[in-house]
N, C-alpha and C positions, 0 to 999 in steps of 0.2 A: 878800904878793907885792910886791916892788919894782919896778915897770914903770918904765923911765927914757921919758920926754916926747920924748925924740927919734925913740923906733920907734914910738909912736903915729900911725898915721895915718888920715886918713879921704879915700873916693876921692871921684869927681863925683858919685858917685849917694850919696854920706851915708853909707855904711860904713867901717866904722871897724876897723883891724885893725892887729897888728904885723908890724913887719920890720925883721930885723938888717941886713938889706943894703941897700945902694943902688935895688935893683929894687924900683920904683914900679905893679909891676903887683898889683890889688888879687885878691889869692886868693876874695874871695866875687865880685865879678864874675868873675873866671877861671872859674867852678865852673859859675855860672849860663850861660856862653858856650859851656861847653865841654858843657852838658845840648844846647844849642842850634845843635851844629855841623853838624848835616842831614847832605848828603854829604859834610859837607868832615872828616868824626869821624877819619878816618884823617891826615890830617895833623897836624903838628907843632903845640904851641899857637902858639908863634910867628909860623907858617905860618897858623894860623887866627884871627890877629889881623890881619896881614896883608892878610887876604883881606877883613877886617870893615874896615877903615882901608878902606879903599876903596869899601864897600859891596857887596861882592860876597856873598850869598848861596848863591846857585845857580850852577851849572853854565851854565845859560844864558846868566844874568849874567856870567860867566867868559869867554865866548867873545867879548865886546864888546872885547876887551882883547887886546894882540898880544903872542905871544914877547917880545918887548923888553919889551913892560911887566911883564908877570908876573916873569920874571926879574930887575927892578930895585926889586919893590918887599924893605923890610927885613922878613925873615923868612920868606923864599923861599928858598932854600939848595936844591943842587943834588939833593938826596936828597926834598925836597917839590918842585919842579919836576917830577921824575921820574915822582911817585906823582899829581900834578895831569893830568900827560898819560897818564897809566894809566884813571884816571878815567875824562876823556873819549871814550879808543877801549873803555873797559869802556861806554859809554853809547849808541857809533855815533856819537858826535859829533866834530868836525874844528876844532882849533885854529887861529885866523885868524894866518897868516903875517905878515911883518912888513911893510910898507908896503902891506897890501892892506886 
């Protein structure tokens, strides 16, 4: 098998995998993240990376965060936005408005 040296890669955590493409997101973290998405398993992975750049875990931890923020971070898209505040009122809980 001829592996060319340039799709080698290895992420932060010491995994080593390939990829023809540009995207630098590591498929064995992906997998392990995505074992570990609690309630956020219905979102997008992008949407669930998203959410982890931030530190958001939980739902509770979500609500610290206003309309504007959520909608501005990358990999929120208007279809996860959507299903984030489905979430919420599927929970009983109220997403904090924006400047409040």
């Amino acid at each position: 098998m001829n592996i060319k040296q340039e799709n080698l890669r290895i992420c932060k955590k010491g995994h080593s995998y390939l990829k023809k493409s540009s995207c630098r997101v590591c498929p064995i973290c992906e997998k392990e993240n995505k074992s570990n998405a609690g309630v956020f398993f219905q979102l997008s992975a992008p949407a669930q990376r998203a959410l982890r750049s931030v530190g958001i875990s939980t739902l509770q931890q979500l609500l610290n965060l206003s309309e504007t923020e959520i909608r501005s971070l990358h990999g929120i898209g208007p279809k996860a936005y959507q299903k984030i505040i489905e979430l919420i009122l599927e929970n009983g809980l109220e997403l904090r408005k924006n400047g409040n």
